[in-house]
N, C-alpha and C positions, 0 to 999 in steps of 0.2 A: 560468739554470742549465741544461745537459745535460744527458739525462735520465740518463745515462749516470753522472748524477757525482750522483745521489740516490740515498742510503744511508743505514742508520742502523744505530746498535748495539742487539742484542738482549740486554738486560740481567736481566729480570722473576726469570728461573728458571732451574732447570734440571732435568734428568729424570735419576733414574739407578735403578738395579735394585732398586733400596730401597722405588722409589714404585712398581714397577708389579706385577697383578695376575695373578692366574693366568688368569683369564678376561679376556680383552681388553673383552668389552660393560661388565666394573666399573668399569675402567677408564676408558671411554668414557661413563657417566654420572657419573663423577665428576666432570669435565671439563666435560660440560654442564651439570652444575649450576653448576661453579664461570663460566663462561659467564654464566648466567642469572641468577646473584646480583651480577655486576659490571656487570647491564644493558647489558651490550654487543647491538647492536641485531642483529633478528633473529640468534638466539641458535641456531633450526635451521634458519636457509638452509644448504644445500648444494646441490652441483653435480653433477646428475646427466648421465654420460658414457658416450651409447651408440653405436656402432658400423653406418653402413648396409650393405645388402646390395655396393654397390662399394669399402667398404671407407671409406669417409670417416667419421671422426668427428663425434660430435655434443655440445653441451654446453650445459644450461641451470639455473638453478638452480630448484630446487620446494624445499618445508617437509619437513622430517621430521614424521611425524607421530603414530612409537612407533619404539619399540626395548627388544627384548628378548631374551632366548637365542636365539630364533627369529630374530630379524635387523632389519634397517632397514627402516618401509615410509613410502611416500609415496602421493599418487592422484593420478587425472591421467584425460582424457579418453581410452578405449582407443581413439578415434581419432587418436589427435596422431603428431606424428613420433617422439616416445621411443617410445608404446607399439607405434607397428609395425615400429620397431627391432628392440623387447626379442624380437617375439613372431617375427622374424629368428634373432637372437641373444640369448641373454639374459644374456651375460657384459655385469657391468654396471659401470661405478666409481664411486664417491663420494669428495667431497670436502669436508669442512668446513673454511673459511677463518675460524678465528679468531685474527684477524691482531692484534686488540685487547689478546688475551692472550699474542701472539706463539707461537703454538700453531697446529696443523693438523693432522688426522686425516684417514688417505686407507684408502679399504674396498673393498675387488673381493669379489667375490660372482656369484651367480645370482642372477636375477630371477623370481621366483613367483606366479603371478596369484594372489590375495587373495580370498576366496569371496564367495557371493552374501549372506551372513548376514553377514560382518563390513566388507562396503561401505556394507550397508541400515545398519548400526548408525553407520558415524560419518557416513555421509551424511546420517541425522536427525536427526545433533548439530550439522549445521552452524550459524549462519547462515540467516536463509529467504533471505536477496539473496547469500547466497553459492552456494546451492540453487539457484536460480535463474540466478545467472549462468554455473553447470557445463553447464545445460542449453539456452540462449542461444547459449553458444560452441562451435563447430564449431571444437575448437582446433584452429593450423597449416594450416588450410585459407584461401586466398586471401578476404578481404572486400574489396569497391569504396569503403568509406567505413563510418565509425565509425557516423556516425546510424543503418548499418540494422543494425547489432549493439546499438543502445542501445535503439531502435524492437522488436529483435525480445524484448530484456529485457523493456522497459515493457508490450507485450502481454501475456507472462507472469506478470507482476507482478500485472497487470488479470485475469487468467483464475484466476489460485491465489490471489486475495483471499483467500479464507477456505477450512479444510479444507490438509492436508497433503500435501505437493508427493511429488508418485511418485518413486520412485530411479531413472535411465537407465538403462537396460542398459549402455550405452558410456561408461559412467564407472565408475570402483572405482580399487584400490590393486593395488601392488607391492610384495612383499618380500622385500628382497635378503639374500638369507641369505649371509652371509661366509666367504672362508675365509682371506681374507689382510689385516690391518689396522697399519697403519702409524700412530706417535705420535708426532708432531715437537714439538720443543722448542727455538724460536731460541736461541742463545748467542752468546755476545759473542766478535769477531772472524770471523764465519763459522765458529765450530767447534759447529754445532749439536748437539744429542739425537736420537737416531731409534732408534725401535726397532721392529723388526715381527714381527710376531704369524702365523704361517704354523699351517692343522690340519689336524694329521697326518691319515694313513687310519685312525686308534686312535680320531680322536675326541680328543686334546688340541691343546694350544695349545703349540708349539714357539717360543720369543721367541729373537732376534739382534738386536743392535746394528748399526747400518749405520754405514757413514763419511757425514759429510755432506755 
């Protein structure tokens, strides 16, 4: 088969003005719940999309890992390539692919570095080997071979036996506070749901239907 000639119909739902909320984030936890009760795997992978200084795009997926009025935030090494993007540019996009529920929500926003008090706090809620492997990786940066990023874990592993692992400096979160969010709804024959969520300089949430 061509790839060309793989399709299929979008059946499940559909979205219309009935279902949607004045505030787009209700909306958007609505959605993730309904997400995370049908077990569809990784439930807050999304695809964070940021922009370098020549102008080329970037794009990888990280966890969500809150959302609130306040916005989307994720963490991430503030050395890697998203975070010296952001700290370029911090027009940021998001995109969750829940293709399972034939659903997708796309968010553009700003990107806000995350304080030293509320990094310390979910960085101590990690994982100790996930703690550890934050600090091990020199993410985006070139390594010769895995052994000596597994070698410079096990060391660490060995030095923070016992007693509580310090929080890096160059590590913490982002949060993308929104102001334009988009809620796709496959439909059958390609006549999808879309609706987005655009805020105003007032401070509300202006909603339009888009063509699909």
């Amino acid at each position: 088969m061509a790839i060309s000639d793989i399709r299929r119909q979008y059946r499940l739902c559909t979205l219309d003005e009935s279902q949607l909320t004045d505030d787009p984030i209700v909306l958007f936890e609505r959605w993730l719940k309904d997400v995370i009760e049908a077990e569809v795997p990784d439930p807050t992978a999304m695809t964070v999309a940021t922009v370098a200084k020549n102008g080329q795009p970037s794009q990888r997926i990280v966890l969500l890992k809150d959302v609130s009025a306040e916005g989307f935030v994720f963490y991430t090494n503030y050395g890697s390539r998203k975070a010296q993007e952001l700290a370029d540019n911090p027009k940021v996009s998001l995109h969750f692919p829940w293709f399972f529920m034939e659903r997708q929500v796309r968010v553009s926003g700003v990107a806000h570095k995350m304080s030293v008090a509320e990094n310390a706090r979910y960085f101590l809620s990690r994982p100790k080997d996930s703690q550890l492997a934050a600090i091990a990786s020199h993410q985006s940066k070139p390594i010769a071979k895995r052994e000596l990023l597994m070698a410079q874990f096990s060391q660490l592993k060995e030095k923070f036996t016992k007693g509580e692992i310090p929080v890096p400096d160059f590590w913490g979160g982002f949060r993308i506070v929104p102001h334009q969010i988009e809620f796709w709804q496959g439909g059958e024959n390609r006549l999808h749901d879309r609706f987005e969520y655009n805020l105003s300089a007032s401070g509300d949430w202006q909603i339009q239907r888009l063509m699909p």
